[in-house]
N, C-alpha and C positions, 0 to 999 in steps of 0.2 A: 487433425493429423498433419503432418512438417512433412514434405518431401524433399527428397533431394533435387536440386535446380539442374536441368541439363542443357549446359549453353546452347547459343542457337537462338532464334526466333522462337517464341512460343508461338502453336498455332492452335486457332479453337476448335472444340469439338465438333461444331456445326460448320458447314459449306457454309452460310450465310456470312458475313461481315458483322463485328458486332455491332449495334447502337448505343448509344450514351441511354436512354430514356428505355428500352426494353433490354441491356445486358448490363452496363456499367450503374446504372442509378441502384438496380440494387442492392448491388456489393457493396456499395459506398454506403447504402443505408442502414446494412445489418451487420459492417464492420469496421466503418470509420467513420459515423457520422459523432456519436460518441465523443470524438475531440475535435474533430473538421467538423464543426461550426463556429459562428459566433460568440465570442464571450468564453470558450474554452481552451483546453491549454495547447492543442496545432496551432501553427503558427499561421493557416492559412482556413479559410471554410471548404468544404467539397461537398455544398450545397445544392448547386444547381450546374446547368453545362458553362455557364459561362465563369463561373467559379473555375469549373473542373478542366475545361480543355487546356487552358493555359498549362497544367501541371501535367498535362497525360505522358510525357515522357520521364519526368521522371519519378510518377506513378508508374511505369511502367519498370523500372530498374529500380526502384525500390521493391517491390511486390516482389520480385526475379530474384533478387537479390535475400529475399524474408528478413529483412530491415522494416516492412511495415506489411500487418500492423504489428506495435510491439509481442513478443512475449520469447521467454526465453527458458521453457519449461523444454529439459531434455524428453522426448515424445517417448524414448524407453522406458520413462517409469510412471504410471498411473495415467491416469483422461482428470478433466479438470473441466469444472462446466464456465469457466470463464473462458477459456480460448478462443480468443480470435480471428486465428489463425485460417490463410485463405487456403481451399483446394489447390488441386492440381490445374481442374478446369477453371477455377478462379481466375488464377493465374495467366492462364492460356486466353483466358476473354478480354482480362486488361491489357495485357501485352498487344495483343490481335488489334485493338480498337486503336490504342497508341500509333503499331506501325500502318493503319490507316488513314493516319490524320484524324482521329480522333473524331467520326461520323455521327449528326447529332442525332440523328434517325425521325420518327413521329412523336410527338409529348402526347398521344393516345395510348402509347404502349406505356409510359410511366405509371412506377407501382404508387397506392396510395402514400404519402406523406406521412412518416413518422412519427408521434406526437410526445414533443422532446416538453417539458414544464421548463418553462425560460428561469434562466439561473440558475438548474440546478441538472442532476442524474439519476436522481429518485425522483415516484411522483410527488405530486405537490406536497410539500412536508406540513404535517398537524401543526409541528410547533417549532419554531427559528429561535435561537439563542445567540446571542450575540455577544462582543466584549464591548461590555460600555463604555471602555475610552481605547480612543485607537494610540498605538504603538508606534513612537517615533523612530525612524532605521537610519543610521547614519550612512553616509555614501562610503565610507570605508571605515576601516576595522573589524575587529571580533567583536560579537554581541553577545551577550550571557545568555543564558538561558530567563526568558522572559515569563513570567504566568500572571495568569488573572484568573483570580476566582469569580464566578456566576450565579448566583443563588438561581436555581429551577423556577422555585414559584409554586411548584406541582405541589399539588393537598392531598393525591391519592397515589400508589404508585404508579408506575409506569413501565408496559414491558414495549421497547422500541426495535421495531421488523428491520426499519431500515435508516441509514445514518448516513451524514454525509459532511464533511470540512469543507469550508471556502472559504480561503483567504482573499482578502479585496487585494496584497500582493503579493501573489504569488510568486513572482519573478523572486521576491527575497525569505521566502519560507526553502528552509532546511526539511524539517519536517515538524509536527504539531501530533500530542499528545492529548487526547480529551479525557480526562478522568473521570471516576463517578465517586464523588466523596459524599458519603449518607450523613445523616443527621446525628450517627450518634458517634463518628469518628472524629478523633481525636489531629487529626493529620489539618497541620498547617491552620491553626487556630489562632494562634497569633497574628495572623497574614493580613493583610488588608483586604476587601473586600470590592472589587466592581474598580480596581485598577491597576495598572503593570505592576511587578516589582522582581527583584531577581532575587539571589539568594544572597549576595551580597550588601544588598540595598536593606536587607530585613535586619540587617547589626543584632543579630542575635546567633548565637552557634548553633543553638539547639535548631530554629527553625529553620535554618540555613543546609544545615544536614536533614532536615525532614523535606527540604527543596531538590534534594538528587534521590533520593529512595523512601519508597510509597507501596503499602500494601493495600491500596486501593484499586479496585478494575478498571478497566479499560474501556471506555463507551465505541471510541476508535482511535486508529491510527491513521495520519494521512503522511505522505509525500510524493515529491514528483513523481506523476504518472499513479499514484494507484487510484482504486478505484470505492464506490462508494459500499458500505457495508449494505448484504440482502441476505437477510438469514434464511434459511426455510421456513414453508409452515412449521408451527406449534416450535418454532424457536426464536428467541429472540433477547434482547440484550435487556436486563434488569435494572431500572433508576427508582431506588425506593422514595415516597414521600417525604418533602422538604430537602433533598440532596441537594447539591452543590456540582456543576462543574466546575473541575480545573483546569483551564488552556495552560498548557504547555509548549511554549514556540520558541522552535530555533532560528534565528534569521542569523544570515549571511548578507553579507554586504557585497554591491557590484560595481561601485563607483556613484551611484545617483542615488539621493537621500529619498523617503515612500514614509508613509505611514498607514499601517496596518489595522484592519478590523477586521481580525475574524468571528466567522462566524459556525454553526452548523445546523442542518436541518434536521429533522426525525420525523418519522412515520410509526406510527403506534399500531401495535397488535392488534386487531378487531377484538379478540378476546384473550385472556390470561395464556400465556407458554407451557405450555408441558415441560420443555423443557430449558434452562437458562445457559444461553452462550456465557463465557469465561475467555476472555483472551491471558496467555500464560506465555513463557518466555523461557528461551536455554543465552543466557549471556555472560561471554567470556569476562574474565577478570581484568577491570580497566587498571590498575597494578601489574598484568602482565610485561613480561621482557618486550620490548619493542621491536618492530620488523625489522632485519638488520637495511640495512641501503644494499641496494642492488637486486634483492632479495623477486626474482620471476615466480616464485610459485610456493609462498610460504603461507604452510598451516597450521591452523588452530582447531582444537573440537572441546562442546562442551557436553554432554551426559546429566542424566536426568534420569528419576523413575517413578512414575503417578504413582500417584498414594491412593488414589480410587479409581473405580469404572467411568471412562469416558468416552463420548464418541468425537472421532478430530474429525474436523470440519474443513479446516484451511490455515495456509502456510503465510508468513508475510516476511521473509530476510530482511536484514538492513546493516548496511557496511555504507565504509565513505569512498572515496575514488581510487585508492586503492583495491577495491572489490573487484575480485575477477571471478571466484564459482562460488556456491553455499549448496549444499546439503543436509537433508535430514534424512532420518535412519533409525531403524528400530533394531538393537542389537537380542538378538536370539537368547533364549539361553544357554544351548550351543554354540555362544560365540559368533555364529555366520550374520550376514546384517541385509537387512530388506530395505534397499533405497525408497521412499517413499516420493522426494524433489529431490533433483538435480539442476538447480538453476544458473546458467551462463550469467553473473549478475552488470546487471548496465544500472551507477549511480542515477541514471536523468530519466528512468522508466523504472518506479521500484512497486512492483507490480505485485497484488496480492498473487493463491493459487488455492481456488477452491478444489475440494474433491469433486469429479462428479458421484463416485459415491461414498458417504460420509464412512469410516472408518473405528469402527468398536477397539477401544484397546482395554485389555482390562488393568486392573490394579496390578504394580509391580512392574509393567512394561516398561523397560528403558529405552528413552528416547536418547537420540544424538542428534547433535550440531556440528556440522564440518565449514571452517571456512577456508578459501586461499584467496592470498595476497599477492598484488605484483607490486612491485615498489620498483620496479628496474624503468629502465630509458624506454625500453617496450610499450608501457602504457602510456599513451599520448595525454590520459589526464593527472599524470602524477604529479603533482606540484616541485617538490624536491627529491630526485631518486637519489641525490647525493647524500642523504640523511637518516639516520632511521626511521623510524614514525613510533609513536607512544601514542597510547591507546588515549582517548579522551573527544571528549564532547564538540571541539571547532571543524570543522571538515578537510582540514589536513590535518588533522588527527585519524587513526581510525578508531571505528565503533565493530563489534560483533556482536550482533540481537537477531537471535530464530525466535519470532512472535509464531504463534500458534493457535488458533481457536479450536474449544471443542466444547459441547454439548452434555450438561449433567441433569439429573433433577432441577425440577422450578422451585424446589425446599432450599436446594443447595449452592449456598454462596460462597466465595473465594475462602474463607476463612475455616468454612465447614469441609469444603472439597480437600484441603491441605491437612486435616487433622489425619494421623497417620500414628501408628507406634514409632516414636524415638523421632517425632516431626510433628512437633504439634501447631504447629506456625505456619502461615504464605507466607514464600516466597515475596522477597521484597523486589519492584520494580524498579530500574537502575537503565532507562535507557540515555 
């Protein structure tokens, strides 16, 4: 739960003064050690006290401030069991500790030690996939869209709990698409196998256009700041026998050339799913009129309506720096609309939102996508307010993609879920 900040001093709820090792080490452990460590994407670790003191002050106006930790889910509509979001009393203890000089207290009072699996945010993953040749990134320019396909290896299927991206450089990943192409799909057969190539590079039309849009699912999605896929029990993500991933990566260039190898991890269901997660999508028409220049608060929205029973799970927006809010919305048949997210969106924390409770909609439910745009002098990360912007794939471009998971039968695969009268087809992926 988000409170409202009341300037002033925060002060803590106990007389006592806080300690580092009996009040601050926990906070830090159950709400930011997550990126504050080693090897992950904070810029700094908040490890231990000699890590942490140095920062306590502006730990302390960040916290105050609810700039950390991210999340940007307005608290008016639904609970989400990923927030990280700190107390009031949180709040008041970090603050408290800070305008104390940051007191290290007895290391008898520290809680046990967390047990993080080095390299990674799930535990140890069964099985690591990797792209067999690393990806050269020039120090500037636009970079196409890059992919490489993986052959699995797997002989039996595979229902996967938990999932995870890592790019060896992150610094120049946009964002990264995992596909799950099965044995008996026809998508991007032509393609080379186990190295880069873009859609350009393929000198074919046909399989150049099968390079932007794909009725194949989704194993995951990553970009800055989100976080790693954890389905619940009896759900979990579907890779039939002999399948294929397909890396999908967008790199952005930042002046210094890298070469990338990504990779991802997975953890396997102890036993078969009840039920199969489905990542599905509301994305606006990359053909659309362009955001004029100037443009503080301009909207788009897209609509939608399952064609079967689903249960939704979780939300994941995605716009470029132009992003200022995203919504989804389930319109009544009455017309009236049930906010489901309301997200303040920040391009450099693109943060999933689970439900805390999963959500039954039945067949026929219309879903919506609401986005707004700032293009004006306003957003301090606008590249050009002077211009309009057209939709499209570079990151001064923009994009509009409401990802959404939800939970159907373990019979029922993308292609079955979308059969529908007067719809007999998925939904093709076009991010």
């Amino acid at each position: 739960m988000m409170l409202a900040f009341q300037p002033g001093k925060a002060q803590p709820t106990t007389t006592s003064t806080p300690t580092f090792y009996r009040d601050v080490l926990p906070i830090l452990q159950q709400h930011c050690q997550r990126c504050h460590r080693s090897g992950e994407i904070a810029p700094m670790p908040l490890v231990n006290y000699q890590q942490t003191r140095r920062w306590a002050d502006a730990i302390s106006k960040k916290v105050r401030a609810k700039e950390m930790p991210p999340w940007f889910a307005d608290p008016a509509y639904r609970s989400f069991s990923d927030d990280p979001s700190l107390t009031a009393r949180q709040i008041a203890t970090l603050s408290a500790w800070a305008d104390a000089h940051a007191p290290v207290g007895d290391p008898r009072d520290a809680p046990p030690p967390p047990h993080w699996t080095p390299g990674w945010n799930i535990p140890n993953p069964d099985f690591v996939l990797e792209m067999p040749k690393p990806v050269s990134i020039p120090a500037r320019g636009d970079v196409e869209y890059t992919y490489e396909i993986v052959p699995t290896g797997f002989s039996q299927d595979k229902w996967v709990q938990m999932s995870e991206v890592r790019p060896s450089s992150r610094a120049h990943v946009h964002h990264a698409v995992v596909y799950i192409r099965p044995p008996d799909s026809e998508w991007l057969r032509g393609a080379p196998s186990g190295v880069p190539f873009t859609a350009s590079s393929l000198h074919d039309e046909k399989l150049g256009h099968q390079a932007h849009s794909t009725t194949s699912d989704m194993l995951l999605v990553y970009a800055p700041g989100s976080s790693p896929d954890h389905w619940p029990e009896g759900m979990a993500k579907f890779v039939p026998a002999h399948s294929d991933l397909v890396f999908q990566m967008h790199y952005t260039t930042n002046g210094h050339a890298a070469r990338d190898q990504t990779r991802v991890g997975m953890v396997f269901a102890r036993q078969p799913a009840k039920q199969r997660v489905l990542t599905l999508q509301l994305a606006y028409d990359q053909h659309a009129i362009p955001i004029p220049a100037g443009a503080e608060n301009y909207r788009v929205e897209v609509r939608g309506t399952l064609p079967n029973d689903a249960t939704l799970l979780s939300f994941f927006p995605h716009m470029h720096l132009r992003g200022r809010r995203f919504e989804y919305n389930i319109i009544n048949p009455d017309r009236s609309i049930e906010t489901l997210l309301r997200v303040n969106y920040d391009f450099y924390w693109q943060l999933s939102y689970r439900l805390a409770s999963p959500r039954l909609l039945k067949a026929g439910t219309e879903l919506e996508a609401v986005a707004w745009y700032d293009n004006s002098r306003n957003n301090r990360h606008n590249p050009d307010p002077e211009s309009a912007v057209a939709w499209g794939d570079q990151t001064y471009n923009e994009m509009m993609v409401g990802f959404f998971d939800v939970a159907v039968p373990a019979s029922v695969d993308k292609w079955r879920f979308f059969i529908r009268q007067n719809h007999p087809e998925p939904q093709a992926n076009t991010p």
